[in-house]
N, C-alpha and C positions, 0 to 999 in steps of 0.2 A: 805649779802646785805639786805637794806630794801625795801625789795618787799612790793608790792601794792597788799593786795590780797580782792577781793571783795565777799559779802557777798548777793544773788539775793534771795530774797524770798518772799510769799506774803504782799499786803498792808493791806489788809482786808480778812476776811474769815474764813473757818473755820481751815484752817493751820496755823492760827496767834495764835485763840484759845487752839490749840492740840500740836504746839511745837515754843510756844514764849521762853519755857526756853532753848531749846536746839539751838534756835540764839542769845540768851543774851550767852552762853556758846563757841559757834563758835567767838563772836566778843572778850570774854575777852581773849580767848586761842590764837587769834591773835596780840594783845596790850600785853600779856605777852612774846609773843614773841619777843616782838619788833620791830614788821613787821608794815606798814601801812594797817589800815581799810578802805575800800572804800565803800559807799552804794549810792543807789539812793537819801538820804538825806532825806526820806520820812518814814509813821508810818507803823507799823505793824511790820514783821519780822526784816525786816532792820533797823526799829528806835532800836529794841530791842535787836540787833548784837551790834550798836552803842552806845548803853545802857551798855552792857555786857563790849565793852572798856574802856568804861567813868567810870567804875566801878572800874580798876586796879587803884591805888594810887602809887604815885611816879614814876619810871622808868618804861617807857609803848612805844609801839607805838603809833602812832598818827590815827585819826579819821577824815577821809575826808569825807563829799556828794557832791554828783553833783545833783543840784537841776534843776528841768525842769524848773524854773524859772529865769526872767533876773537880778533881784534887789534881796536883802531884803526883801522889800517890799511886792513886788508881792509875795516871795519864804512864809510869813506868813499872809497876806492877803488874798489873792486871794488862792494859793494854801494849804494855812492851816497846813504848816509843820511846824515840829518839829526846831531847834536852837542849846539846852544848848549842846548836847549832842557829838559837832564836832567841833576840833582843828582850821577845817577850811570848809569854804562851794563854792563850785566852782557852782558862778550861770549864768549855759550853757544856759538858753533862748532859750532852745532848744526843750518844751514842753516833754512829755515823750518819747516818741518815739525817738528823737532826743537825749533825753538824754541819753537813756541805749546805744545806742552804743558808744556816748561819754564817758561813765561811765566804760562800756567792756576795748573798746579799750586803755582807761588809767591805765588798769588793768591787770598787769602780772598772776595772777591766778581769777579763780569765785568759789564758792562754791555755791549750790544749796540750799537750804532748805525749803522745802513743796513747793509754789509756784504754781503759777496760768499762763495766757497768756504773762501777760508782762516778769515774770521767765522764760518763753520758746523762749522768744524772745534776750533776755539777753544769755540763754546757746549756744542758734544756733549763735547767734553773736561770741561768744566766742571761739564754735567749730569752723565756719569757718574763725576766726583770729588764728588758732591756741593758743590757751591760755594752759595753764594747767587746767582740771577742773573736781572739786572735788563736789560730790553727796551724801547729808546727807541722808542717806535710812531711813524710821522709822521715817519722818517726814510730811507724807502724799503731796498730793497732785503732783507737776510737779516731785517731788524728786522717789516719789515712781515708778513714772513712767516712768523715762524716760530710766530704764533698758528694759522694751517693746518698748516703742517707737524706742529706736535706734536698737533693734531686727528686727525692719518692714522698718525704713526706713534709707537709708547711709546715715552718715553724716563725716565728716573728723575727723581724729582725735577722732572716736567715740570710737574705741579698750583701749583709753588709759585713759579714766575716772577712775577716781580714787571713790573710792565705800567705804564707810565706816556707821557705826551705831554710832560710841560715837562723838561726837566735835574733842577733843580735838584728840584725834588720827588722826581723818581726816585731823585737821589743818598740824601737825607733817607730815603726806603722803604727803601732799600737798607741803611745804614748802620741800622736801626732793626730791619731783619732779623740783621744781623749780633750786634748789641746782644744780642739774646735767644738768638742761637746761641751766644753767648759771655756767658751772664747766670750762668752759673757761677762764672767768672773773675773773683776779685775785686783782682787785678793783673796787671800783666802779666809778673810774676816779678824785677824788678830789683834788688828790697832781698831775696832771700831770700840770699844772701852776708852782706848785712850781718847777719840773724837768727840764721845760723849761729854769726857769730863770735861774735856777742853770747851764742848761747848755751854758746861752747867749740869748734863744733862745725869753722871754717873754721882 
């Protein structure tokens, strides 16, 4: 299946500085697999995930943002973001805030990487949609934390975070989690038109 799997981590900081390589490495081990990218459409970790896909040549996954912005326009004027680097840009008008949980919620897994307030707001979203979500350790900031964090405080779904130090491993856990939550699914629906007619029914 091509899962959606999204990539949360900081815009600015000092997490972008200390591991921009290891989200350019999470985005391209996503697009090698084939899966969809999803980011807030924004710079810093996430432009650099997005970066890491637009990176694979030829047969790749695809590269979505949801941008806090309504337009174009606004999404490079006003908000200053990034473009070249996504198949396709979904612009929610839904300011930040608005966006991350539009951006969660279109998202069958999250990965975490370094990350700051709006990464924590993105993961708690995520926990309580239930998502699958995977935590790059060793990449400072929300990531390193939030093994304590969910030590002090419940959250759903907190036992079953997936924990790893290299990318591209984590991506493999991650997408292996997904597999089994989706081990039901024995397509992903696209010939059930074609069954129909075949059987009368379309």
């Amino acid at each position: 299946m091509k899962y959606q799997i999204c990539v949360s981590g900081a815009a600015s900081g000092d997490t972008v500085r200390a591991s921009h390589d290891l989200a350019f490495q999470l985005g391209k081990a996503i697009a090698r697999s084939g899966k969809t990218l999803t980011t807030g459409a924004t710079v810093g970790l996430p432009h650099y995930a997005a970066m890491g896909a637009f990176s694979i040549k030829g047969k790749r996954g695809v590269s979505v943002g949801f941008s806090p912005a309504s337009s174009f326009r606004e999404h490079v004027a006003v908000y200053k973001l990034p473009t070249k680097e996504f198949d396709y840009i979904n612009f929610t008008g839904m300011a930040y805030v608005g966006r991350d949980v539009h951006l969660v919620r279109s998202s069958d897994a999250i990965i975490t990487v370094g990350g700051r307030m709006g990464s924590l707001h993105e993961l708690s979203t995520a926990l309580e949609s239930r998502k699958v979500c995977g935590v790059l350790l060793g990449s400072g900031g929300l990531a390193d934390y939030t093994p304590t964090l969910l030590d002090n405080i419940e959250a759903p779904g907190a036992n079953d975070i997936i924990y790893d130090t290299d990318p591209e491993r984590l991506v493999e856990k991650v997408i292996a989690a997904l597999d089994e939550k989706y081990g039901d699914f024995e397509h992903d629906g696209t010939d059930s038109h074609l069954s129909d007619r075949r059987a009368g029914r379309g």
